[in-house]
C-alpha positions in Angstrom: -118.8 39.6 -45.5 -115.7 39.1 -47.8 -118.1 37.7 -50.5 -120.5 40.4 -50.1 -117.6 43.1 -50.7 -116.5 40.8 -54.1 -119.8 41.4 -55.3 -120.4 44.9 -54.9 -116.9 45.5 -56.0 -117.9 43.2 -59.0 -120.9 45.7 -59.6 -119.4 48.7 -59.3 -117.0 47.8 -61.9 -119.2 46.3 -64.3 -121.8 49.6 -63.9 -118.2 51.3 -64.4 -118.0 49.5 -67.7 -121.2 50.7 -68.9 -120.5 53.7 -68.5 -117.4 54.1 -70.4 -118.8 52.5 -73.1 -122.0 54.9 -72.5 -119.6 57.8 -73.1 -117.7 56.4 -76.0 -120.4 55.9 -77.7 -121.9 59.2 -77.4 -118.2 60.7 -78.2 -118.5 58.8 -81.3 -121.8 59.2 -82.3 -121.8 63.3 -81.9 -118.8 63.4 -85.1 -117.4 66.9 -85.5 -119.3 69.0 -87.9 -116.5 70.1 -90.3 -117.1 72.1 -93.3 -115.3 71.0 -96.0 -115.7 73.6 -98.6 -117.1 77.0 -98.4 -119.6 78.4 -101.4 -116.8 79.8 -103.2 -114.2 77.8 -102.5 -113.9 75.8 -104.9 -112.8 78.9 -107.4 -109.8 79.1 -105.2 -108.5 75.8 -106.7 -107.3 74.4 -103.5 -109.2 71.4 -103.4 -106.6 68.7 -102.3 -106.0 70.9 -99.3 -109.2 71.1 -97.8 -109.6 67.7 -98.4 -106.5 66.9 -96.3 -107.9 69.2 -93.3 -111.1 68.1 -93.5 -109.3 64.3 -93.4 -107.6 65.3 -90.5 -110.5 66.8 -88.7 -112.3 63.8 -89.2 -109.0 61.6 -88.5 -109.9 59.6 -91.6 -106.9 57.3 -93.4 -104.7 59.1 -95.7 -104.5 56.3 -98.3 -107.3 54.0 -97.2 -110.2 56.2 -96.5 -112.7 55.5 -100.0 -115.3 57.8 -101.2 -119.0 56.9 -102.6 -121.9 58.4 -103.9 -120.0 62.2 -104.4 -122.9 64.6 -106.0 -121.7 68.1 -106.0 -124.3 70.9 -107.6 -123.0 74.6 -108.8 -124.5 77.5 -110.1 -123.7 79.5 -113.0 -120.7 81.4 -111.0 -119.3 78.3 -110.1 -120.6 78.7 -106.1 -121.0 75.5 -104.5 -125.5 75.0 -103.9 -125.0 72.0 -102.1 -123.1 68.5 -101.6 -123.0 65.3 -100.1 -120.7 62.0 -100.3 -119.8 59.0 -97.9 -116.4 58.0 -97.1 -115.7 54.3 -96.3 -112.3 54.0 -93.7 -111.4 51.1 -92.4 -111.1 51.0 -88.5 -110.3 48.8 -85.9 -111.0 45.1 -85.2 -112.4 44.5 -89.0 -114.6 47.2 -88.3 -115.1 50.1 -90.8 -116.2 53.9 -90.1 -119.1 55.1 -92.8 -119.0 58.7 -92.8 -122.3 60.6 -94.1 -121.5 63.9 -95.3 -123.9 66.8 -96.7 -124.3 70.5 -96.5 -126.4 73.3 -98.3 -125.7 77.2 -99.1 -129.1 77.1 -100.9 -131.2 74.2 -101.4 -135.3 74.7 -101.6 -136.2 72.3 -99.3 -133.2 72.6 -96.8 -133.0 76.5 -96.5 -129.5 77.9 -96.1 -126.0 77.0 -94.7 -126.7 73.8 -93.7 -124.4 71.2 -92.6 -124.7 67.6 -91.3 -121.6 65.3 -91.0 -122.3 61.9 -89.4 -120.6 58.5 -88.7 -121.5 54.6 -87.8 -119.6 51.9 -87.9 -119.8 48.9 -89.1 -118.5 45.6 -88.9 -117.0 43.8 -91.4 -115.5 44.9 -95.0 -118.4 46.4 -96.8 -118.7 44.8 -100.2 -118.4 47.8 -101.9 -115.3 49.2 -100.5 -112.7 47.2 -102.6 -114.7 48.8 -106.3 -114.2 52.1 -104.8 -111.3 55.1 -105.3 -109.2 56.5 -102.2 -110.9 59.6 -101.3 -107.0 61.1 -101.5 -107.1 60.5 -105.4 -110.7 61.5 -106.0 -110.5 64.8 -104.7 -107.1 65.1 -106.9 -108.6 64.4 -109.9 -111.4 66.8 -109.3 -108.9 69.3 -108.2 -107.2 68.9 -111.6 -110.5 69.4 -113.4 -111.5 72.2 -111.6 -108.8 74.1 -112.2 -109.0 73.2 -115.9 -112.5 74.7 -116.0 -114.3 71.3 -117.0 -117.0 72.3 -114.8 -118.1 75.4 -115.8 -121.0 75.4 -118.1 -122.9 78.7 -119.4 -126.1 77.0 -120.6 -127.7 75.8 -117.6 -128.1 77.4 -114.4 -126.7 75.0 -112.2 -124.4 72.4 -112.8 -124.5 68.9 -111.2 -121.7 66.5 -110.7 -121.9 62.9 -109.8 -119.9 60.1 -109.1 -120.8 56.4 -107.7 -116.8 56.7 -106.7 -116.4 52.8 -108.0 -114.5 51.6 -110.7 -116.9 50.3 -113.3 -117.8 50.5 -117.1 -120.4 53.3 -117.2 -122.4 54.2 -120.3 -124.0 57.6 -120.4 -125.4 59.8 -123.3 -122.9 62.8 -124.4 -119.5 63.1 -125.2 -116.9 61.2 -123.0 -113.3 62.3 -122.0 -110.5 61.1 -120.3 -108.2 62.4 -118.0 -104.6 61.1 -117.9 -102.6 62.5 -115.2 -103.2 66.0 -115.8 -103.6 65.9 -119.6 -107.3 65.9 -120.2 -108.5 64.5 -123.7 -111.5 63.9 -125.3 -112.1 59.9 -126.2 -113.2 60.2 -130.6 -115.2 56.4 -129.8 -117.5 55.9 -127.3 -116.5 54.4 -123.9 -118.6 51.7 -123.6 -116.9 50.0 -126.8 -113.2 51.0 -125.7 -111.9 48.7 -123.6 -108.8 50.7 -122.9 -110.9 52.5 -120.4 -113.0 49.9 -118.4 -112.8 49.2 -114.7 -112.2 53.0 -114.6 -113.8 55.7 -112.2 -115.8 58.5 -113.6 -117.4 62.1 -113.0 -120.9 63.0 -114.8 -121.2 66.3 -115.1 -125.0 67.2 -116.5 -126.5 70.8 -116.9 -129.9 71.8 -115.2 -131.9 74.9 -115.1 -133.1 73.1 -111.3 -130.8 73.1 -108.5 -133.1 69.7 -107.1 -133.3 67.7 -110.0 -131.3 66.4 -113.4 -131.7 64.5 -116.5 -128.8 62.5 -118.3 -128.7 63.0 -122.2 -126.6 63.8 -124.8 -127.8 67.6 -125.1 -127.0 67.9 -120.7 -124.4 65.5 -120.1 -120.4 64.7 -120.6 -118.2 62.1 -118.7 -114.7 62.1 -117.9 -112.9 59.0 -116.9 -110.3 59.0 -114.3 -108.2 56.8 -112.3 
């Protein structure tokens, strides 16, 4: 009789178990849907701060939390049309969260104010994450730039910025520049052949009369370095 109790004590717990782990999971996998900017928010030059909010929404690391893969597209009044990014943060256990984010105020094949903010995670440092800039700095460069008006263009219709996020020597058509602190410069050689400024991170920023759909050349496209 004694054994018998054991057992079903033993299975009760371990169907316990499962279910804890059942609702963890499902905690973890429904991530909060946090906005991070608004269409027009990016003309209030407050960048840094919604970063930090949406950082702590998403209880992300302050100085640890990387970012990847940032593409950010504006129209000609400077309103955000749509973006998406991933943010690498290391976890717990040698475990990393990837966080997937992406949202639309007017994308053809998306429709309207969408948003979708998702998470995994994974184990083991990805191999990426040491070429990549803290998400902290990132958004405080583009801050910087923003309020320096480095995006704005009056040629195209829309505007697209990209950034792999990783330190590396890139090599696009167009003019290059170079932001240093908060004194932004234009380079007079090009970057490829300076090797003052390898091993750095970079923004793209390429004009487009299509919000969907870009092409990098020297009539379209100018680069700033940061780090």
């Amino acid at each position: 009789m004694a054994k018998n109790k054991v057992a079903e004590t033993i299975c009760w717990l371990a169907i316990l178990a499962l279910l804890i782990l059942s609702i963890v999971n499902v905690v973890y996998k429904g991530t909060k849907q946090t906005l991070l900017f608004t269409r027009d928010e990016l003309k209030s030059g407050e960048v840094s701060k919604s970063w930090e909010f949406f950082r702590k929404e998403q209880q992300l690391s302050q100085h640890k939390a990387k970012i990847e893969d940032f593409r950010l597209t504006l129209d000609r009044d400077q309103n955000i049309s749509s973006m998406r990014f991933t943010v690498i943060d290391p976890s717990d256990h040698n475990s990393y969260t990837m966080l997937h984010y992406s949202s639309c105020f007017s994308c053809e094949d998306q429709g309207e104010d969408w948003l979708t903010v998702t998470s995994d995670k994974v184990d083991g440092k990805p191999a990426q994450y040491d070429r990549l800039m803290t998400a902290d700095e990132f958004f405080s460069k583009v801050e910087i730039l923003n309020n320096q008006h480095f995006f704005t263009t009056s040629r195209y219709a829309y505007t697209h910025l990209h950034s792999s996020g990783e330190y590396e020597n890139t090599s696009y058509d167009g003019p290059y520049f170079v932001l240093e602190g908060t004194e932004l410069k234009q380079l007079q050689i090009s970057h490829s052949s300076n090797k003052d400024y390898h091993d750095y991170g970079s923004i793209q920023v390429i004009g487009s009369n299509s919000s969907e759909s870009y092409q990098t050349s020297e009539g379209t496209t100018k680069s700033v370095i940061i780090r």
